[in-house]
C-alpha positions in Angstrom: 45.7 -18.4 257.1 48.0 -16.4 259.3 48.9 -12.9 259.4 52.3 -12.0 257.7 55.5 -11.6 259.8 56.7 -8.3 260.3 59.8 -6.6 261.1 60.9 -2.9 261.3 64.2 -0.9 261.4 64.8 2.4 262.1 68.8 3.8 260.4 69.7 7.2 261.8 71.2 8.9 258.5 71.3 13.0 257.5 70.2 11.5 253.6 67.1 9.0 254.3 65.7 10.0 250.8 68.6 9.7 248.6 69.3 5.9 251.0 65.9 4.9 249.6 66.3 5.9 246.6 69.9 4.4 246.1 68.2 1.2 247.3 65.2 0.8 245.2 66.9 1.9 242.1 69.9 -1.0 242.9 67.1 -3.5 244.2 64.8 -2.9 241.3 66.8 -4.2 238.8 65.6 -7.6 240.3 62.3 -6.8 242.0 59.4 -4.7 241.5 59.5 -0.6 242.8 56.1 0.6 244.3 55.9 4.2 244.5 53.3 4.7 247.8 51.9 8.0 249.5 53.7 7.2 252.7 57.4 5.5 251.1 59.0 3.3 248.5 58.1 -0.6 248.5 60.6 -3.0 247.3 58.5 -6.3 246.3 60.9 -9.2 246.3 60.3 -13.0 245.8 59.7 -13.7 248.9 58.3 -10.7 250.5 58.5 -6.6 250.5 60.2 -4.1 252.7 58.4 -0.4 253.0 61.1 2.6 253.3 59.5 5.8 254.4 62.2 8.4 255.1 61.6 10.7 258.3 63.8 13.5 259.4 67.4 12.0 260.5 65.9 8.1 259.7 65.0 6.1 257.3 62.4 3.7 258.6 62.4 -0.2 256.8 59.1 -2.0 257.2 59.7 -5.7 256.2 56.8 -7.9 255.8 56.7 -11.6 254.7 54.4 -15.1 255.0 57.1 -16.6 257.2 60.6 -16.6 259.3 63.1 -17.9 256.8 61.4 -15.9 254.0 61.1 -12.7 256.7 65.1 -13.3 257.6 65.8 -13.0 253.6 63.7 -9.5 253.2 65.9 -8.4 256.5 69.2 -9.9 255.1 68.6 -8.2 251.3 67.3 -5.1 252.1 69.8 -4.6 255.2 72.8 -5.7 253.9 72.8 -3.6 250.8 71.9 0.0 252.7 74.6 -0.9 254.6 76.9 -1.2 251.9 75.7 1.8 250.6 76.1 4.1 254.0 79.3 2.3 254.7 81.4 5.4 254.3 78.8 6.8 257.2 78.7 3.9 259.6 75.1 3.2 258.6 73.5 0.6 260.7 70.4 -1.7 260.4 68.9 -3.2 263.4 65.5 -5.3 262.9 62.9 -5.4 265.6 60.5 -8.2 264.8 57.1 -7.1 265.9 
């Protein structure tokens, strides 16, 4: 069996707890909501993303069993923050590791 595929994304933002928030609350209307010690996981179908806020960022940990399904955590969870920061230029930028 091999190791999940990861990817991570750091969004500069002056609000990174009320972007996670925004996010699960919209996202969990479909998937499950993890409260963690160290974030917010959003479980979806095909894999989960991790959002731990820091000061000035909002840090996205995507993790899934493979590319296409790894892609469709990044695409979900990316496209909808920035939707949501739109008015503040939010950007999400995905550094597979």
């Amino acid at each position: 069996m091999t190791a999940p595929l990861t990817a991570r994304a750091d969004v500069a933002t002056a609000a990174p707890e009320r972007y996670a928030k925004q996010l699960a609350s919209h996202l969990g209307r479909r998937s499950e909501i993890r409260e963690e010690a160290d974030g917010i996981r959003i479980v979806l179908a095909v894999g989960d993303c991790l959002l731990r806020a820091h000061e000035g960022n909002l840090e996205l940990l995507a993790t899934a069993p493979g590319p296409e399904e790894l892609e469709r955590v990044e695409q979900v969870v990316g496209s909808h923050l920035e939707r949501f920061g739109q008015r503040n230029e939010l950007q999400v930028v995905w550094q597979r590791g």
